[in-house]
MARVEXKE-890596 format. One record per residue (C-alpha): residue number from 1; residue in one letter; x, y, z. Coordinates in pm, 1 decimal. Example, Ala and Ser with C-alpha at 12.3 -4.5 7.8 and 13.67 -1.06 7.14 Angstrom:
BEGIN
> pos;code;px;py;pz
> 1;A;1230.0;-450.0;780.0
> 2;S;1367.0;-106.0;714.0
//
This chain:
BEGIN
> pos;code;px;py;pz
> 1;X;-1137.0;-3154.8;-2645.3
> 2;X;-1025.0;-3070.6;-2294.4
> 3;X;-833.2;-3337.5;-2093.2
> 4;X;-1018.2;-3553.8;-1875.2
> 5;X;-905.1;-3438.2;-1568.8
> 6;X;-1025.6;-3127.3;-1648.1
> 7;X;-1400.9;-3233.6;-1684.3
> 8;X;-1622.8;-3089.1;-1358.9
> 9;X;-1883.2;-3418.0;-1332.8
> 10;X;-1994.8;-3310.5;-997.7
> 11;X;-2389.6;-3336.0;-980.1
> 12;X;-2375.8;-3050.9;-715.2
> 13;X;-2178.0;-2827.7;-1002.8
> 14;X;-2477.5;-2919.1;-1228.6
> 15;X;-2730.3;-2788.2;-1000.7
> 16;X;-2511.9;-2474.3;-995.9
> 17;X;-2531.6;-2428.2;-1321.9
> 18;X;-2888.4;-2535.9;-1316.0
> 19;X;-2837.7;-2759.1;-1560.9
> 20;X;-3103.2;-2906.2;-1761.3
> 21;X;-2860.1;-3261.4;-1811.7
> 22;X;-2992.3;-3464.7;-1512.8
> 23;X;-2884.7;-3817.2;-1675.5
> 24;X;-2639.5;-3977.2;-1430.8
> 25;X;-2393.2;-4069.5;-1643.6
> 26;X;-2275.1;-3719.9;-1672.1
> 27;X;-2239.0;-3707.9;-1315.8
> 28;X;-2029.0;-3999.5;-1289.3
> 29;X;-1873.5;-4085.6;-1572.7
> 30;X;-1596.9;-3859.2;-1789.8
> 31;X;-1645.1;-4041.0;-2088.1
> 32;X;-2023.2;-3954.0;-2117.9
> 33;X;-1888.3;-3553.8;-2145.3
> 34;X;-1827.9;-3688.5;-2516.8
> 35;X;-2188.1;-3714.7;-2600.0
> 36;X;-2433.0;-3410.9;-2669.5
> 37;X;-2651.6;-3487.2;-2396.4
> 38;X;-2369.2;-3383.5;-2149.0
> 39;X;-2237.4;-3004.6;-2283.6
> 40;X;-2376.4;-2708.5;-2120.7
> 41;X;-2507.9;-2463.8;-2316.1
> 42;X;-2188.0;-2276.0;-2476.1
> 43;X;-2354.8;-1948.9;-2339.3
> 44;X;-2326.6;-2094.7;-2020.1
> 45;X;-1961.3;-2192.1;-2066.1
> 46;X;-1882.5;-1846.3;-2173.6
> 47;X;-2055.4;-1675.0;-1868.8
> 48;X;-1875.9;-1918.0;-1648.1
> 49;X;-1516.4;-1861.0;-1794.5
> 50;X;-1602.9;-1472.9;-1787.3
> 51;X;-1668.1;-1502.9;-1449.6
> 52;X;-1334.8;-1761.1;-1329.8
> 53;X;-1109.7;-1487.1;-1559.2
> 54;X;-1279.9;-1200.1;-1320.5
> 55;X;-1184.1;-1403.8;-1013.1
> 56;X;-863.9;-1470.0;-1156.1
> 57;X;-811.8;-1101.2;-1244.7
> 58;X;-910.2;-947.7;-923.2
> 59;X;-714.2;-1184.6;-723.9
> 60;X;-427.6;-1070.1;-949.9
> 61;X;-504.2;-742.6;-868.6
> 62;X;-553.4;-764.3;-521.5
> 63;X;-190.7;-945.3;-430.9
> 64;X;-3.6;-702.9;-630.5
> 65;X;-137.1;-389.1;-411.3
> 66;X;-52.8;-641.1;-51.1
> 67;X;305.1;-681.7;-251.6
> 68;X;341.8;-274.0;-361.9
> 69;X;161.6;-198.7;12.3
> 70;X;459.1;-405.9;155.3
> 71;X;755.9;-262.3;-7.5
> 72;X;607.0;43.9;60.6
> 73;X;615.4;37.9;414.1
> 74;X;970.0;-189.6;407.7
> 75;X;842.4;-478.2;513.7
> 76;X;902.9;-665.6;138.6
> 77;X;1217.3;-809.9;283.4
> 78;X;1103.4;-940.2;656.2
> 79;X;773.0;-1137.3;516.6
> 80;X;674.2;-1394.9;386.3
> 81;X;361.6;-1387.3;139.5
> 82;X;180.9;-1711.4;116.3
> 83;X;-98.8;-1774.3;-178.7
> 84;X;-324.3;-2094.8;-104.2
> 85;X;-595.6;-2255.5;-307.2
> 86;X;-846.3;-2536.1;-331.3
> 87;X;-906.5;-2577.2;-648.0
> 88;X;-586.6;-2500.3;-885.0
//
């Protein structure tokens, strides 16, 4: 039920996830994510959005104590602080 957008067809992110699905139309086309033959495994879904929450939580983590580590010191008002991604 996800947006399209939002579908990863990559065949490199299938070999990641050492997929079983090797059909190419889940590789290359988003509207083949609508049949069964497509879906990981859900436990595979759930270990892989435990492990992009981690991420997201430890990055979280991680820019607050470069924020409380620059106020600390009194530089919060003379930098700039910069976050950059690739993907979202």
């Amino acid at each position: 039920g996800v947006p399209q957008v939002a579908v990863q067809t990559s065949k490199a992110f299938r070999h990641w996830v050492k997929s079983p699905t090797e059909h190419s139309a889940c590789t290359t086309n988003f509207s083949a994510w609508s049949s069964s033959a497509c879906r990981l495994p859900d436990s595979t879904a759930r270990t892989m959005r435990r492990a992009y929450y981690a991420c997201v939580s430890q990055t979280d983590d991680l820019v607050g104590k470069v924020l409380a580590a620059l106020k600390s010191n009194g530089f919060e008002d003379s930098t700039v602080v910069t976050l950059w991604g690739d993907h979202g």
